[in-house]
C-alpha positions in Angstrom: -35.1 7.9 1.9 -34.3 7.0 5.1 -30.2 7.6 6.1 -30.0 6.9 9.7 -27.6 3.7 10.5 -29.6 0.4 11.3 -29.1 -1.5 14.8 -26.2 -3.3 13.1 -24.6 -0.4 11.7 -24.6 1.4 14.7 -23.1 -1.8 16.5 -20.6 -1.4 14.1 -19.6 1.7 14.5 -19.6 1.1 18.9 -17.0 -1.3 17.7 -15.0 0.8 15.8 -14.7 3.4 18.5 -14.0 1.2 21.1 -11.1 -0.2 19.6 -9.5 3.0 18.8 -9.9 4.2 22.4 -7.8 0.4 23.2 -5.3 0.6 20.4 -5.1 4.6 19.5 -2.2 4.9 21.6 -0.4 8.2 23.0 3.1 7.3 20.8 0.8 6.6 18.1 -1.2 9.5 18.6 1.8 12.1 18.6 3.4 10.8 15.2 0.1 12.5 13.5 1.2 15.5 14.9 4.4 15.3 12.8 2.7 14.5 9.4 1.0 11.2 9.4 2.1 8.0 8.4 4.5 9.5 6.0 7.2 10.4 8.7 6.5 8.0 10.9 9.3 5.5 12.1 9.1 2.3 10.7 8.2 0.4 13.6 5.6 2.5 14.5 4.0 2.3 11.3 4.3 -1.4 11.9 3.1 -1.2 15.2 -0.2 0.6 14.6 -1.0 -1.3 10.7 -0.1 -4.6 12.9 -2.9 -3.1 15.1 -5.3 -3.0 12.3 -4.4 -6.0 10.7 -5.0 -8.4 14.4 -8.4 -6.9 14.0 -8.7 -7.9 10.3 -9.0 -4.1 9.3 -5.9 -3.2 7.7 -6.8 -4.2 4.1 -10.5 -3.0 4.1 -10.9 -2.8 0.5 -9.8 -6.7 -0.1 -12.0 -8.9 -1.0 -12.6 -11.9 1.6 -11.1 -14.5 -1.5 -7.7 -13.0 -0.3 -8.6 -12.6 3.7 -10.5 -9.1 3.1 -13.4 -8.1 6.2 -16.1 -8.3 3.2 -17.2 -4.8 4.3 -20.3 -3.3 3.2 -20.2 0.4 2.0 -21.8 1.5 4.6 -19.2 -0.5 7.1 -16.2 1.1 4.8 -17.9 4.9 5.0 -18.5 4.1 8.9 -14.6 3.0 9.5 -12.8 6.2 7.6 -15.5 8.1 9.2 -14.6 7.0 12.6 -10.9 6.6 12.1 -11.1 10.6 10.8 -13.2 11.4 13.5 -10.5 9.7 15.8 -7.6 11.4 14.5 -5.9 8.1 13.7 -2.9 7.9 11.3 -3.4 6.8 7.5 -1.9 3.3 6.6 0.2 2.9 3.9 -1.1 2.9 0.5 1.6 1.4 -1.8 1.1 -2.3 -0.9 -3.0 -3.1 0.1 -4.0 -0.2 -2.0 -2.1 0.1 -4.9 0.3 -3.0 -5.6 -2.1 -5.3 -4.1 -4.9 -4.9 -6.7 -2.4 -5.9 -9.4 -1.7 -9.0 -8.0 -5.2 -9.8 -7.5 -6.1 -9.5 -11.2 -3.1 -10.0 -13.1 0.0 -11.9 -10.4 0.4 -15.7 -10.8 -0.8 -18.1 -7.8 3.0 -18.1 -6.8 3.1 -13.9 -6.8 -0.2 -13.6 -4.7 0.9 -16.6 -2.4 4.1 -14.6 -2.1 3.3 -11.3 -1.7 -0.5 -10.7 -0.6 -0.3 -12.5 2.7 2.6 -9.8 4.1 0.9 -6.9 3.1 -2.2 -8.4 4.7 -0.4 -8.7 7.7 1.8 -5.6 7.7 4.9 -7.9 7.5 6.7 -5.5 4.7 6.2 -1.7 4.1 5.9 -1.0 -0.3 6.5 2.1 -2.2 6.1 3.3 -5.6 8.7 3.7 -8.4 7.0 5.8 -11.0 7.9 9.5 -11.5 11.5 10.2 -12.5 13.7 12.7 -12.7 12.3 15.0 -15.8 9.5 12.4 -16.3 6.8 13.4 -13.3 3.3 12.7 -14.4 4.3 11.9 -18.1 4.6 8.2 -17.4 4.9 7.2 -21.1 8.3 9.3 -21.4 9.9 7.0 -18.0 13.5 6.1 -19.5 14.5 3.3 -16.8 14.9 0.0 -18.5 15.4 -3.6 -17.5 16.6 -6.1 -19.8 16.0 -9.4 -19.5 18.8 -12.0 -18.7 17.6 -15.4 -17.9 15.3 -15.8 -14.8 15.7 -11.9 -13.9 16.0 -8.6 -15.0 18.6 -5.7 -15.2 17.5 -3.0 -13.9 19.3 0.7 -14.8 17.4 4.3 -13.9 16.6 6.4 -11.8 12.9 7.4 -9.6 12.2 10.4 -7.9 9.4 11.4 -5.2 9.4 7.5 -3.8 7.7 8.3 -0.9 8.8 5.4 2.1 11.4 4.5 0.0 13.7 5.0 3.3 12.1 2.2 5.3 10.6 0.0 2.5 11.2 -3.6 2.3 9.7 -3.5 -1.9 8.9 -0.9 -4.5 6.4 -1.7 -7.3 8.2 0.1 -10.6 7.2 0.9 -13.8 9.9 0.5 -16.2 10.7 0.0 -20.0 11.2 -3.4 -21.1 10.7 -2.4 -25.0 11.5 1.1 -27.2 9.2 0.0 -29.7 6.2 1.3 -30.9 4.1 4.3 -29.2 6.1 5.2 -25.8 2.9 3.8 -24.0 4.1 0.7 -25.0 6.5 -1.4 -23.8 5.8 -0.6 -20.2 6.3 -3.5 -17.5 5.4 -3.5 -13.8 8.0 -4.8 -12.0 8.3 -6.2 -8.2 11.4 -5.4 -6.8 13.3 -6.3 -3.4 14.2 -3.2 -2.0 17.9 -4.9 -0.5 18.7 -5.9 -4.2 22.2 -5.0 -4.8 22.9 -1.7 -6.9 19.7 0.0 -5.3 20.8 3.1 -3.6 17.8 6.0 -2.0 
């Protein structure tokens, strides 16, 4: 079996490297001394995913059906090998990685029209709304609930851990839309804007 990396994977990864050495910047460079892209400042966060996304590799795990680079395992294992190698910061997970998916398989045309395009292009920062106080990994036991009234819903609770949650435009959140049946029921995934009124971090 022969491992070594082909004339076009090796192009590849000459490509890779030289756009870190043009875009890997000093200021970029000394936020991963303080603790990644957790603790980095909004804008730089922006800054350096904007980076990625201008060269189409911000959302590498997309599919091209929603602008994805169409990435072959062998690209993806050269990129996070290169980008470790390179010391760069992480991106943030909560929107390409995580949200993103569900919107993919299960979001209306309106929802991915909406929301996929900004997280494509770095436009708005996510985080998660899972864990509560009390309720960590036992998801099933969450207690925040949102009724439904009209076009929208009320949302009452509390999350805990949210990392980003201090610069984040939207949290994804699990909540309790029903208290029937086996507590895994009766679960929704809600989208929420993070400057809705009555939201306090």
């Amino acid at each position: 079996m022969d491992l070594t990396f082909g004339k076009e994977e090796l192009a590849f990864q000459q490509e890779v490297r030289d756009w870190l050495k043009e875009n890997l910047t000093p200021e970029i460079m000394g936020e991963t001394k303080v603790g990644r892209n957790a603790y980095m400042p909004k804008e730089r966060l922006i800054d350096w995913q904007k980076r990625l996304a201008g060269k189409g590799w911000l959302c590498t795990g997309w599919p091209t059906e929603f602008g994805g680079p169409g990435f072959s395992t062998t690209q993806k294992y050269i990129f996070e090998m290169e980008m470790a190698r390179a010391g760069a910061p992480g991106t943030s997970p909560f929107g390409p990685k995580m949200c993103a998916p569900v919107i993919m398989k299960y979001g209306s045309p309106e929802q991915k029209a909406r929301h996929l395009p900004p997280m494509l292009n770095s436009d708005l920062i996510w985080c998660q709304g899972y864990s509560e106080p009390g309720s960590g990994s036992d998801l099933a036991s969450l207690r925040t609930k949102a009724v439904r009234d009209g076009d929208h819903y009320v949302v009452n609770g509390q999350k805990t851990w949210t990392t980003l949650a201090q610069t984040a435009d939207w949290i994804f959140c699990l909540v309790r839309t029903s208290s029937g049946g086996k507590p895994q029921e009766g679960i929704s995934f809600l989208l929420i804007d993070m400057k809705t009124p009555g939201i306090t971090v």
